[in-house]
C-alpha positions as CSV (number, residue, x, y, z in Angstrom):
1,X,86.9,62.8,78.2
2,X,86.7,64.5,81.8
3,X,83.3,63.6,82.8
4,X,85.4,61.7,85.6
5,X,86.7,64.7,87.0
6,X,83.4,66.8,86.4
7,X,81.6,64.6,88.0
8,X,83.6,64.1,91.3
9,X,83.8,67.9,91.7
10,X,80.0,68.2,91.6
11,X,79.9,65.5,93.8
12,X,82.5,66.9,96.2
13,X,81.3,70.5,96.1
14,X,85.1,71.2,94.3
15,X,84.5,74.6,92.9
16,X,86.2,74.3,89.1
17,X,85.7,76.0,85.8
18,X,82.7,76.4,84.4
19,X,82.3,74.6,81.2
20,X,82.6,77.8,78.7
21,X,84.9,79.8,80.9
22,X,87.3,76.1,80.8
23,X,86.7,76.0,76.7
24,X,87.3,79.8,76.6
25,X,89.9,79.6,78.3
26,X,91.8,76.5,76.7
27,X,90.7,78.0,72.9
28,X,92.6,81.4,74.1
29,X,95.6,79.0,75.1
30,X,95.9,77.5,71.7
31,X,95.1,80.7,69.6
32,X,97.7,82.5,71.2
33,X,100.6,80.0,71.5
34,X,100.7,79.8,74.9
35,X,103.3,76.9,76.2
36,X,103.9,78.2,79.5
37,X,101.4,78.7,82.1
38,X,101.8,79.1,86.2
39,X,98.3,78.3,87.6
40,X,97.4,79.4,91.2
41,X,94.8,76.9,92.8
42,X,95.0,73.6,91.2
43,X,92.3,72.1,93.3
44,X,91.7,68.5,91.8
45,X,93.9,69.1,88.4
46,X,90.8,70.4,86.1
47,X,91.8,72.9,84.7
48,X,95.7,72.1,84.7
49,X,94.7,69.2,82.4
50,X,92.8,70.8,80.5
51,X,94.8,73.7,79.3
52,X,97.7,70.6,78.9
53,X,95.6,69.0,76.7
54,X,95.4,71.8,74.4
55,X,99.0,70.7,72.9
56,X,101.5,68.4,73.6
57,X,104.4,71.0,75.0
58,X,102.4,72.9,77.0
59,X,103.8,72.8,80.5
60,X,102.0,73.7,83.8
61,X,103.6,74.5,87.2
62,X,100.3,74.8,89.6
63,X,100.3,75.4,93.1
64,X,97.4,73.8,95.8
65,X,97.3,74.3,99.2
66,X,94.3,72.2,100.5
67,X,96.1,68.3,100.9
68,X,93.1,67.0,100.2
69,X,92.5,68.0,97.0
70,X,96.2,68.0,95.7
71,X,96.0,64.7,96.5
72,X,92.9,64.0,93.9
73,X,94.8,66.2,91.3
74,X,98.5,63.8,91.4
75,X,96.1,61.2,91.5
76,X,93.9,62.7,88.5
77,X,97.6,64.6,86.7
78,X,98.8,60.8,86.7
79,X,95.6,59.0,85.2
80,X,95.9,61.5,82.1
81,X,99.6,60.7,81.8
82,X,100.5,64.2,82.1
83,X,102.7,63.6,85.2
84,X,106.1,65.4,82.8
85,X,104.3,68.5,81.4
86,X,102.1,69.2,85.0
87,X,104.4,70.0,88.3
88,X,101.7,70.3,91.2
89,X,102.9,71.9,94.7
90,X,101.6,71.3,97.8
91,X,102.0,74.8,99.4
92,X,100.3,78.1,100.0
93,X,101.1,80.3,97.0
94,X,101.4,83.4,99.1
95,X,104.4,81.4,100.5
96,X,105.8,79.5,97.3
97,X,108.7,80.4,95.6
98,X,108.5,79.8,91.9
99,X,111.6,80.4,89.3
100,X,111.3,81.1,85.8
101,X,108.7,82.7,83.5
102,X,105.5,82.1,81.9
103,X,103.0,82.6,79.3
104,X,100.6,82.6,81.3
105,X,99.6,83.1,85.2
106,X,96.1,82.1,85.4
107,X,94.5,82.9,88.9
108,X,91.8,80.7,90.3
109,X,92.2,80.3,94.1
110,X,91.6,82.0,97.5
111,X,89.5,85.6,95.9
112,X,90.7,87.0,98.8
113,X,94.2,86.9,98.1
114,X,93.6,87.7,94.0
115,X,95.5,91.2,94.5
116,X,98.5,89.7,96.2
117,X,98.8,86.7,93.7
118,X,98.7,89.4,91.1
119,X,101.4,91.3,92.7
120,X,103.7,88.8,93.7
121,X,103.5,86.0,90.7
122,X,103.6,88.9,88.0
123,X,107.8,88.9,88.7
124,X,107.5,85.4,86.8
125,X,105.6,86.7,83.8
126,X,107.2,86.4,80.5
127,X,107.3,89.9,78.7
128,X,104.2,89.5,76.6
129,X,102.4,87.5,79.1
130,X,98.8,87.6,80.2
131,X,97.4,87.0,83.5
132,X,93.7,85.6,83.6
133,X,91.8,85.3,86.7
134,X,88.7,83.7,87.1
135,X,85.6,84.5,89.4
136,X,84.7,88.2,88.8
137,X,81.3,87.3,88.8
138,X,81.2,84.7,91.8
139,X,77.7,83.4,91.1
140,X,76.2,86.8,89.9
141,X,77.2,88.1,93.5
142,X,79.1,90.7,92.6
143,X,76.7,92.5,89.8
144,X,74.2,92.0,92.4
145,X,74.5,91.9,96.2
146,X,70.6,91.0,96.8
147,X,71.8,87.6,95.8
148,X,74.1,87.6,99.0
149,X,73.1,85.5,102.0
150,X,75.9,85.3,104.4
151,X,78.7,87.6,105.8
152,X,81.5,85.5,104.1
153,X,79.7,86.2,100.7
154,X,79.3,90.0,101.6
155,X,83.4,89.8,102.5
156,X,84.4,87.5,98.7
157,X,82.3,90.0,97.0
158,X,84.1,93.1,98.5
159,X,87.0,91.7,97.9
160,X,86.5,91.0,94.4
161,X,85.4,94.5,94.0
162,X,88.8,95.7,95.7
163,X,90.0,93.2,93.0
164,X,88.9,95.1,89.9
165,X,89.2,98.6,91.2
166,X,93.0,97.1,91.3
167,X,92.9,96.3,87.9
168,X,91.3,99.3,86.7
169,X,93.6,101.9,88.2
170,X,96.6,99.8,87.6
171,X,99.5,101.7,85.7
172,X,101.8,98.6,84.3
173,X,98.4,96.6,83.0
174,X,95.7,96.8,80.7
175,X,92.7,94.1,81.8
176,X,89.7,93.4,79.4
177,X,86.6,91.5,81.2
178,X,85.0,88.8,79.4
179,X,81.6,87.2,80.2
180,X,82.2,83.8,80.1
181,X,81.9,81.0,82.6
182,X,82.2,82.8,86.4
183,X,83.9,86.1,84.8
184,X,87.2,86.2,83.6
185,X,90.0,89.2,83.6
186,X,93.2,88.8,80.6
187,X,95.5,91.4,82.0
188,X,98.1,92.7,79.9
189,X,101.3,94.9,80.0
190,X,100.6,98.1,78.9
């Protein structure tokens, strides 16, 4: 049903989900209710239609800053008919201002920015809301740095460590790492 999309990401080099981190994630969606959900990095709509797809009144405010691809995901959020439960916005999410709470506040863009997302979009999460980030692994970087070729590597994979050591030491969350996909956190209130 999303080959479509699948396929023009692998064609296009558009990083998205892998397929068990997207089912784990999608499974966790509808096992815990979840109708709510802020995503941060929308790239083509992937994922954002996917985790809609799980129910009928799920809605999904995401936030993309690259024009190019927020143009594929209206184009892609209005194929699946999913143009009143998905609000895309063309913006940089360190600059957007976004009202209201959520379920969920799932993470998947710049791993650079991961701990200032977290900081500033965790003011919109709903009292027993989770925030899931994906990435932690980045290829099997981060578990190993022989695997890193280039200087921008070496800098994603130090930030993603800064990342977790942030998670680890916070005091209003607990996070559990799971190994599916690219490496996903579920951080929760303590």
């Amino acid at each position: 049903m999303f080959k479509d999309m699948e396929e023009y990401a692998k064609e296009n080099r558009v990083p998205i989900m892998l397929p068990d981190g997207i089912d784990y994630l999608c499974n966790y969606i509808k096992e815990h209710n979840i109708k709510r959900i802020l995503e941060i990095g929308s790239a083509i709509g992937y994922s954002a239609i996917r985790m809609a797809s799980v129910s009928d009144d799920i809605h999904i405010a995401t936030i993309e800053k690259d024009e190019v691809r927020y143009n594929e995901a209206v184009k892609n959020i209005n194929k699946y008919n999913l143009v009143d439960r998905i609000n895309i916005i063309l913006d940089d999410a360190l600059n957007t201002v976004i009202g209201g709470e959520f379920d969920l506040i799932f993470i998947d863009a710049s791993k650079g920015n991961n701990i200032n997302f977290f900081k500033k979009y965790s003011a919109n999460l709903a009292k027993y809301g989770i925030i899931i980030t994906d990435n932690l692994f980045f290829h099997g970087l981060v578990n190993d740095e022989s695997l890193i070729q280039t200087k921008n590597q070496r800098g994603i994979v130090r930030k993603i460590k800064e990342f977790i050591k942030f998670l680890d030491t916070n005091e209003d969350f607990v996070t559990e790492y799971i190994s599916v996909g690219d490496g996903i956190a579920i951080s929760k209130r303590k």
